[in-house]
FIZA-598076 format. One record per residue (C-alpha): residue number from 1; residue in one letter; chain; x, y, z. Coordinates in nm, 2 decimals. Example, Ala and Ser with C-alpha at 12.3 -4.5 7.8 and 13.67 -1.06 7.14 Angstrom:
<1, "A", "A", <1.23, -0.45, 0.78>>
<2, "S", "A", <1.37, -0.11, 0.71>>
This chain:
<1, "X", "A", <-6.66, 5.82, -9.97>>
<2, "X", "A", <-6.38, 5.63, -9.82>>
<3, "X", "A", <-6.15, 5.41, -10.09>>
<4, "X", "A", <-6.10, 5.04, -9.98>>
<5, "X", "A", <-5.77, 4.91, -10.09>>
<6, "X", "A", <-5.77, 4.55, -10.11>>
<7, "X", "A", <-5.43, 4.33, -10.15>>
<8, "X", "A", <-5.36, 3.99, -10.27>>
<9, "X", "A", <-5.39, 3.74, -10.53>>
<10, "X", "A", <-5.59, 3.77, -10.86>>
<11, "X", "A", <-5.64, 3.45, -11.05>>
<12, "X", "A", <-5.84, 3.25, -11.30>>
<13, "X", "A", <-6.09, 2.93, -11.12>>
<14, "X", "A", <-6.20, 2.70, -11.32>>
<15, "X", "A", <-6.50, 2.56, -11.20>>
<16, "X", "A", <-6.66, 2.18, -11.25>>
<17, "X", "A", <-7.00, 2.24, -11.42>>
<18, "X", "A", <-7.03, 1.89, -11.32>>
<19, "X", "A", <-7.27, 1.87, -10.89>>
<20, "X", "A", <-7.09, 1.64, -10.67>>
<21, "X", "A", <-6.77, 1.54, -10.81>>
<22, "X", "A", <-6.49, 1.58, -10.68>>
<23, "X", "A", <-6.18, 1.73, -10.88>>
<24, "X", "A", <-6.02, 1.33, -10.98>>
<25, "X", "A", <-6.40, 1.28, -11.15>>
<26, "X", "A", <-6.42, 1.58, -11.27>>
<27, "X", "A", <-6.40, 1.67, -11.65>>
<28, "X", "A", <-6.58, 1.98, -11.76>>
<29, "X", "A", <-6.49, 2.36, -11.63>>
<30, "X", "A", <-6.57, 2.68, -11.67>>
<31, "X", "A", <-6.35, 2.96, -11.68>>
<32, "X", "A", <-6.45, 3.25, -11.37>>
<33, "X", "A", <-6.24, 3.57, -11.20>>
<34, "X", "A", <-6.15, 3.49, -10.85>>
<35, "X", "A", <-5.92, 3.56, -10.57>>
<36, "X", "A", <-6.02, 3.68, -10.23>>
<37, "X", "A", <-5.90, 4.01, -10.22>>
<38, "X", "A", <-6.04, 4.05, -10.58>>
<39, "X", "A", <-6.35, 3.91, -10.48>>
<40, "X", "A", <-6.39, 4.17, -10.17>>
<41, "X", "A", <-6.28, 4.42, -10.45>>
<42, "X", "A", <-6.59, 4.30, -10.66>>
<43, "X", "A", <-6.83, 4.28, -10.35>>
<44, "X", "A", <-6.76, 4.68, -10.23>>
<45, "X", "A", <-6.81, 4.77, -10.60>>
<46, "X", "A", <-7.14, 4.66, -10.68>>
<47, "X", "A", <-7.25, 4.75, -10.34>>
<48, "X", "A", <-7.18, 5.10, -10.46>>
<49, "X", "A", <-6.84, 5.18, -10.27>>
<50, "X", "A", <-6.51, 5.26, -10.42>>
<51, "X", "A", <-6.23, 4.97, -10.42>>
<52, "X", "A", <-5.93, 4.93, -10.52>>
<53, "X", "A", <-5.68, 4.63, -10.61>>
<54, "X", "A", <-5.35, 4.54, -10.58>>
<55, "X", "A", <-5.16, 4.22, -10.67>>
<56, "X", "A", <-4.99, 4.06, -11.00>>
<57, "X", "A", <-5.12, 3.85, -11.31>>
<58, "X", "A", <-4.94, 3.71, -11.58>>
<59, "X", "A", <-4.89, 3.93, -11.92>>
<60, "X", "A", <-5.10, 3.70, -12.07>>
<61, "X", "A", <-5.44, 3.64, -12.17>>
<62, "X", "A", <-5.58, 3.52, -11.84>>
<63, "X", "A", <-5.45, 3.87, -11.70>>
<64, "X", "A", <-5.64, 4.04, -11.95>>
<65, "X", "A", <-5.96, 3.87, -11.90>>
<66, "X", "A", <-5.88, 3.93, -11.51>>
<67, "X", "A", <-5.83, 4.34, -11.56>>
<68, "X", "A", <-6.12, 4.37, -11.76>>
<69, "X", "A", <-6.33, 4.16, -11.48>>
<70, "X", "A", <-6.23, 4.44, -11.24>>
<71, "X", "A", <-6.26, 4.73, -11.47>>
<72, "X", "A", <-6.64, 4.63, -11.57>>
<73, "X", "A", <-6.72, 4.52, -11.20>>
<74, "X", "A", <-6.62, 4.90, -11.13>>
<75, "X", "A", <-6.29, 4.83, -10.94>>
<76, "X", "A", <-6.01, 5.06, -10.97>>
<77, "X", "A", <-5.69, 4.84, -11.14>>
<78, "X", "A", <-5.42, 5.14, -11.11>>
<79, "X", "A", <-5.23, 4.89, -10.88>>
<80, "X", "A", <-5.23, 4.58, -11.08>>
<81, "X", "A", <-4.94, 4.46, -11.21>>
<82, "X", "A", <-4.86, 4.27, -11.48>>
<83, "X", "A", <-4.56, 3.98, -11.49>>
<84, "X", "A", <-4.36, 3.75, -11.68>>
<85, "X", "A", <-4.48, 3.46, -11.45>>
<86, "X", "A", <-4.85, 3.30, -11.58>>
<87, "X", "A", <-5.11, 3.43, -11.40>>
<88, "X", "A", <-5.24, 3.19, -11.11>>
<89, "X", "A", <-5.51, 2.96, -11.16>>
<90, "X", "A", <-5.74, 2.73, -10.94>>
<91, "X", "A", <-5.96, 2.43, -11.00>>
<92, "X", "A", <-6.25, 2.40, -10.84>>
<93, "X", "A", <-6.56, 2.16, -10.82>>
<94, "X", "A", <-6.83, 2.16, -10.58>>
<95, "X", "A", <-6.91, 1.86, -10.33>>
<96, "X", "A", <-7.23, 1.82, -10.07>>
<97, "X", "A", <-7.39, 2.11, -9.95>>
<98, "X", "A", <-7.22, 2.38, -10.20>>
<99, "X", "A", <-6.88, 2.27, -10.01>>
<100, "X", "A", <-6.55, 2.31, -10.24>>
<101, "X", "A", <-6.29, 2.06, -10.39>>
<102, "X", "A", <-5.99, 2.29, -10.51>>
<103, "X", "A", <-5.64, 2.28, -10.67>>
<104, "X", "A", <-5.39, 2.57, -10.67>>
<105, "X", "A", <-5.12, 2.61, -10.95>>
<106, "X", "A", <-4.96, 2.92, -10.81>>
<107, "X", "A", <-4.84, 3.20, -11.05>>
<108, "X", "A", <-4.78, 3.57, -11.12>>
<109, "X", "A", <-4.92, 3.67, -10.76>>
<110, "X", "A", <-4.65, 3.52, -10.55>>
<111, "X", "A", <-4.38, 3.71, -10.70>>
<112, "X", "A", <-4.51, 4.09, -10.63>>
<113, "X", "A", <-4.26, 4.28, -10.49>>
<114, "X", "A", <-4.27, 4.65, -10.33>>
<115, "X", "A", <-4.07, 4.81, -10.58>>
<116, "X", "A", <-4.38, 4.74, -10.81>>
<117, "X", "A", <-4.60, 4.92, -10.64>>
<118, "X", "A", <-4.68, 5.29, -10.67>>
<119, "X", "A", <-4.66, 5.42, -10.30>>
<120, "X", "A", <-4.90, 5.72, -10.40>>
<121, "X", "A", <-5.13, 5.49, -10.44>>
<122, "X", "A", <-5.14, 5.36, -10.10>>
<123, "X", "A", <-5.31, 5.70, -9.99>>
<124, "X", "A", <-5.60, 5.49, -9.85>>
<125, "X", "A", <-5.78, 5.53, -9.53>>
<126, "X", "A", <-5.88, 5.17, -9.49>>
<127, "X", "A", <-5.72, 4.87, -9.63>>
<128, "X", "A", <-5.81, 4.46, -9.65>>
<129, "X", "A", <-5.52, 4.13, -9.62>>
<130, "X", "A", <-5.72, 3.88, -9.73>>
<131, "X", "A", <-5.52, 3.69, -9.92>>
<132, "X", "A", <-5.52, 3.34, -9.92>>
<133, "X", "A", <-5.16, 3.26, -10.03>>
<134, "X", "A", <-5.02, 3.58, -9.92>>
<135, "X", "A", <-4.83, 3.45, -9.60>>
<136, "X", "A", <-4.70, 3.13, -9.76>>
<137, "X", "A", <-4.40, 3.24, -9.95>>
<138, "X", "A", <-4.15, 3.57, -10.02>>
<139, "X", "A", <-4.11, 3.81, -10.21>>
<140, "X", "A", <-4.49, 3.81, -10.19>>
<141, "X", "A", <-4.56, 3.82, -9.79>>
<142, "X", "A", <-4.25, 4.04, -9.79>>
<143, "X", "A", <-4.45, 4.30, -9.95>>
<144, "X", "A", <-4.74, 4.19, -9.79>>
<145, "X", "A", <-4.63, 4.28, -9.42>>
<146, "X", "A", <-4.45, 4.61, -9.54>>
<147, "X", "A", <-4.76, 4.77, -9.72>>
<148, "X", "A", <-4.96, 4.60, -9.34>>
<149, "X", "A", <-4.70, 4.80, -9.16>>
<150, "X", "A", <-4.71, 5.11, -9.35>>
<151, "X", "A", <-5.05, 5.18, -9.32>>
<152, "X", "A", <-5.09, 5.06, -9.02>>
<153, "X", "A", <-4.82, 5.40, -8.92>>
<154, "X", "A", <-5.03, 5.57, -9.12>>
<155, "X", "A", <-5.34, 5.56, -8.93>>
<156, "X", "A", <-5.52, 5.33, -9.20>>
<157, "X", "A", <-5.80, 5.09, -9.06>>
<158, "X", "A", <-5.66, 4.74, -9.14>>
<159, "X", "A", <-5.88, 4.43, -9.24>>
<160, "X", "A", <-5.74, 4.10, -9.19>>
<161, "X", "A", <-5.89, 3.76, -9.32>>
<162, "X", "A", <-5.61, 3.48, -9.31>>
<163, "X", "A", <-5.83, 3.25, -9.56>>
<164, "X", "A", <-5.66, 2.92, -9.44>>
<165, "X", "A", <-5.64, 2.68, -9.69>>
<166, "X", "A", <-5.55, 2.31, -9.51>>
<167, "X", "A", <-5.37, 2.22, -9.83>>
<168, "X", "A", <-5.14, 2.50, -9.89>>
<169, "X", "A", <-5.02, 2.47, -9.50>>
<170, "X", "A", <-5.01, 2.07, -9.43>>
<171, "X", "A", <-4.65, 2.05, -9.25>>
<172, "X", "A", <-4.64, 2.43, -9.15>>
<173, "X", "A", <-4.93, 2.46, -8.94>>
<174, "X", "A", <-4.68, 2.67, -8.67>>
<175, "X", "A", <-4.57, 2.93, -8.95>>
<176, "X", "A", <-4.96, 2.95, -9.05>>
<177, "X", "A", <-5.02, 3.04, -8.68>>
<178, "X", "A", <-4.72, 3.31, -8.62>>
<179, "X", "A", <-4.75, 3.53, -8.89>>
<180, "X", "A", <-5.16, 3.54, -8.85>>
<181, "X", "A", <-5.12, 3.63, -8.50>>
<182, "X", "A", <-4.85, 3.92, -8.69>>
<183, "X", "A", <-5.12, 4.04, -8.93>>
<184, "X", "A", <-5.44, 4.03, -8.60>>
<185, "X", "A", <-5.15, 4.25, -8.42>>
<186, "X", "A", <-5.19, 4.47, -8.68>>
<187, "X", "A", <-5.57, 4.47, -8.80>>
<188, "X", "A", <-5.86, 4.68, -8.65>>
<189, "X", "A", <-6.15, 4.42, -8.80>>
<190, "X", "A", <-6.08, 4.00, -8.85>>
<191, "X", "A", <-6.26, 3.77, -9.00>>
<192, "X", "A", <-6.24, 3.42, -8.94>>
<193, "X", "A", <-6.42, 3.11, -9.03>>
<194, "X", "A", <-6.46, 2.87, -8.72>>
<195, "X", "A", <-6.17, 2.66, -8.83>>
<196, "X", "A", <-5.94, 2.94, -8.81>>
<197, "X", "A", <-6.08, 3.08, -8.50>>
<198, "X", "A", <-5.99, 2.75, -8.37>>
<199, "X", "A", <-5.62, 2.75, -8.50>>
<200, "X", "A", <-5.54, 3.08, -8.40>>
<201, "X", "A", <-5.67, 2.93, -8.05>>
<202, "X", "A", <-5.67, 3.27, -7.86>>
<203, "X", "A", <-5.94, 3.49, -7.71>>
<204, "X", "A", <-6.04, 3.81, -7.90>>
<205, "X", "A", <-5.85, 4.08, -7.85>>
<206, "X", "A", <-5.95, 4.38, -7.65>>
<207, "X", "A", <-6.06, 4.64, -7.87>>
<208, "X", "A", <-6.06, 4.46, -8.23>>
<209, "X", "A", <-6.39, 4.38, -8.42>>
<210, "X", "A", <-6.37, 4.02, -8.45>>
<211, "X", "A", <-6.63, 3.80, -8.69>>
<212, "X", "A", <-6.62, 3.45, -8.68>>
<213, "X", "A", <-6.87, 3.31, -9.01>>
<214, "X", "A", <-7.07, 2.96, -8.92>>
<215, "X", "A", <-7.23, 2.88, -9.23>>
<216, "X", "A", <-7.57, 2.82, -9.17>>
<217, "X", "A", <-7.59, 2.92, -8.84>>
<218, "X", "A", <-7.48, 3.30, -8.91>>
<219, "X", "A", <-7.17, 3.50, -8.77>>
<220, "X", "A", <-7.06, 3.54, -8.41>>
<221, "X", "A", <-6.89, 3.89, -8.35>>
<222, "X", "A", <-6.68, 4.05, -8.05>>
<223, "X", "A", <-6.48, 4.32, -7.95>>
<224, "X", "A", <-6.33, 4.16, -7.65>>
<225, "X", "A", <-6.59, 4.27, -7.44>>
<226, "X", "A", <-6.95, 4.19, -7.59>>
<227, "X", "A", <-7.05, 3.90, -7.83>>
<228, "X", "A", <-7.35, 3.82, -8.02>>
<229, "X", "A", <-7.42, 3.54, -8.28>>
<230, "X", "A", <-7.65, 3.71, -8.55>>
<231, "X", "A", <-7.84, 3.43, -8.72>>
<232, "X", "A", <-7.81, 3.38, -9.13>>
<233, "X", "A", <-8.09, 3.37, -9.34>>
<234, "X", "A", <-8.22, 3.02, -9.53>>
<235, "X", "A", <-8.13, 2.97, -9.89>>
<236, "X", "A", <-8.04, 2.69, -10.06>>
<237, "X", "A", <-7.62, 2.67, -10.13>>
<238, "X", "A", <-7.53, 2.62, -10.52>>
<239, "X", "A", <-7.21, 2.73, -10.47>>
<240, "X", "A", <-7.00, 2.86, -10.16>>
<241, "X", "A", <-6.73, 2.99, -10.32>>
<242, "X", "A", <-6.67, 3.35, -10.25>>
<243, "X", "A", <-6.96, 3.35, -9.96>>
<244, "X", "A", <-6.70, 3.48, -9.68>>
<245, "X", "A", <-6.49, 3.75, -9.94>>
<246, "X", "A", <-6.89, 3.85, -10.01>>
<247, "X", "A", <-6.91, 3.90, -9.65>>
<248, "X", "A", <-6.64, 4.13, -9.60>>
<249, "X", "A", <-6.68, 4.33, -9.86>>
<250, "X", "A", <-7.02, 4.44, -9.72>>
<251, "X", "A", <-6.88, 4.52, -9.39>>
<252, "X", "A", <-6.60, 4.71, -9.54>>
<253, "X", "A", <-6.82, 4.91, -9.72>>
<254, "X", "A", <-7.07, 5.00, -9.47>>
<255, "X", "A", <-6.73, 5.10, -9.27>>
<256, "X", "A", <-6.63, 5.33, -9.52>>
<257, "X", "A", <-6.99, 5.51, -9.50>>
<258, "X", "A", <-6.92, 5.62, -9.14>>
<259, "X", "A", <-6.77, 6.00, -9.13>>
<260, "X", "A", <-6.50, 5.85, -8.85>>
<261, "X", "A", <-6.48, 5.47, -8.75>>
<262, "X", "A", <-6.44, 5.59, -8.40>>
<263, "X", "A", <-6.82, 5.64, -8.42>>
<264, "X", "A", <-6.84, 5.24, -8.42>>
<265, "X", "A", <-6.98, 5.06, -8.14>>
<266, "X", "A", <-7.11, 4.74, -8.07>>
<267, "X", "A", <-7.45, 4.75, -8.17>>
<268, "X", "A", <-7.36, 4.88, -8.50>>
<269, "X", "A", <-7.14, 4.57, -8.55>>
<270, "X", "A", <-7.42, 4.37, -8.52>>
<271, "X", "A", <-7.64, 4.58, -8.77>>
<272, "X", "A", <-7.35, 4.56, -9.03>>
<273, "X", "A", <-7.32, 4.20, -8.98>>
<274, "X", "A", <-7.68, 4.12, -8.99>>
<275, "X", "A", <-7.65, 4.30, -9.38>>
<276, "X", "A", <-7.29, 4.10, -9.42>>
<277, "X", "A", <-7.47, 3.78, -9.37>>
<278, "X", "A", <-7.78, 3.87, -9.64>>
<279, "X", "A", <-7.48, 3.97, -9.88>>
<280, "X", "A", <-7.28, 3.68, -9.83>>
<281, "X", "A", <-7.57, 3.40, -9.84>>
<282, "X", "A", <-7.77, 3.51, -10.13>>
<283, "X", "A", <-7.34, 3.51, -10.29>>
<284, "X", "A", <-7.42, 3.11, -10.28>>
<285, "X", "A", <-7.76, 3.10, -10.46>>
<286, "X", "A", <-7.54, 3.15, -10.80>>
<287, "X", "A", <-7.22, 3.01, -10.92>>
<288, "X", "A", <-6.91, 3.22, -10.91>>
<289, "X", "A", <-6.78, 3.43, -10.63>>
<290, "X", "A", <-6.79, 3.73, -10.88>>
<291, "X", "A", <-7.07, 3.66, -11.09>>
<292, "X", "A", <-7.30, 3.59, -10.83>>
<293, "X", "A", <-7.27, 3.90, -10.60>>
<294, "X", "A", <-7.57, 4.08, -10.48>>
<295, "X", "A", <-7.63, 4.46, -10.51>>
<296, "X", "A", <-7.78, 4.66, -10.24>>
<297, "X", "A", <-8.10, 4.66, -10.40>>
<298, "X", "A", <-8.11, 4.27, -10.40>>
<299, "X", "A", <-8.05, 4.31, -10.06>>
<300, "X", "A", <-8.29, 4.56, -9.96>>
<301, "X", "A", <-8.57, 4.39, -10.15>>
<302, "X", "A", <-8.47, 4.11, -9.98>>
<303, "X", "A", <-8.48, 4.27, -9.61>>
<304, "X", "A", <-8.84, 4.40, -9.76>>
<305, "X", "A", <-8.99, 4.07, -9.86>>
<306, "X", "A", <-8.90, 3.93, -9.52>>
<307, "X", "A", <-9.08, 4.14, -9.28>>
């Protein structure tokens, strides 16, 4: 079985138990493990596939509830590293629809850098950028691109996910768009959600698996030459957070279950997304991205109970 090495922040949400405030009305939270990366982490792990994280908390006591989050979800923490900075935390309440009011106060995981990181631990065959503050500042993107680049010489199969966040890029909307067109040079499977298939404003590239998640409507997929939409399935949204992480953790582990990813074509893509979109739907019938994710069983006996 393939490892999945997944790189990027690690932080601490606190979510509104409060439905349909937004975060100036809100006044009661709940402490949850989240991060994107982390959250794909989670996902592969209790879909029975072998991940492993990489990023920087605080040495505090945030970081420790974070490492033990990983290590009971099943996630290898070899790479985690611990800092002098406080570990990163977000606040989060929940609008219409399962929709998300957040606040960042960034931490620990902007300032890993690649001396930090044990290199014989990047013996990986496929590896996920997903993080959501990753390309905003150095040293952190510095080490972000290098570890991109190195695997990508390596042979590695590269997952990208730019998670846009409209907040963290007001003003720098150009830099947003030039180093995500960097990382989709680099990456062998992207996923988008529609507003950052519109921002990166391109057609797909020839040859790259390409998923763009609609919500409710499900996820359209291309390889440059073929597309499909393949329809979601009806629940009712509690919370959204962690949905499109949920998502791509499920395709990256069914990747790692084939013997070569050369064997990939494009009606397999749509099989694996048709399972992605189960995985990452029945994420939002619970709240928190970690807490609520499915197991292939869940799954399966969902599949079952449809037919």
């Amino acid at each position: 079985m393939k490892t999945i090495l997944c790189i990027g922040e690690l932080l601490i949400d606190f979510f509104c138990s409060e439905m349909n405030v937004n975060l100036v009305e809100a006044t009661h939270f709940q402490k949850q493990a989240g991060g994107a990366p982390a959250n794909v982490c989670a996902t592969i792990a209790k879909l029975g596939g072998q991940a492993k994280f990489c990023g920087k908390v605080g040495n505090d006591a945030f970081g420790a509830f974070l490492e033990k989050t990983l290590v009971e979800a099943g996630v290898d923490t070899a790479m985690l590293v611990k800092g002098q900075s406080p570990t990163t935390l977000a606040f989060v309440s929940r609008i219409s629809g399962g929709e998300r009011d957040f606040i960042f106060n960034r931490g620990a995981d902007e300032t890993l850098v690649m001396s930090e990181i044990d290199r014989k631990e990047l013996n990986v065959e496929i590896a996920h950028f997903g993080s959501a503050t990753a390309l905003l500042s150095s040293p952190f993107y510095d080490t972000y691109m290098e570890v991109m680049h190195m695997l990508k010489k390596r042979g590695a199969f590269i997952s990208f996910d730019p998670n846009f966040r409209v907040d963290l890029w007001t003003g720098r909307e150009e830099v947003y768009r030039e180093r995500t067109d960097a990382c989709v040079a680099l990456a062998d499977f992207i996923k988008m959600s529609e507003e950052e298939f519109v921002l990166y404003g391109k057609p797909v590239p020839h040859g790259k698996w390409f998923a763009v998640t609609k919500g409710q409507e499900g996820t359209w997929i291309s390889n440059g030459e073929e597309c499909a939409l393949i329809p979601s399935i009806d629940i009712q949204a509690i919370d959204t957070t962690g949905a499109g992480d949920a998502f791509v953790g499920a395709m990256l582990k069914q990747f790692a279950d084939y013997p070569t990813l050369e064997m990939l074509n494009f009606q397999h893509f749509k099989q694996l997304t048709q399972f992605s979109n189960i995985v990452g739907a029945l994420t939002c019938t619970a709240v928190g991205a970690m807490t609520a994710l499915p197991t292939t069983e869940d799954v399966v006996l969902y599949m079952n109970n449809k037919k």
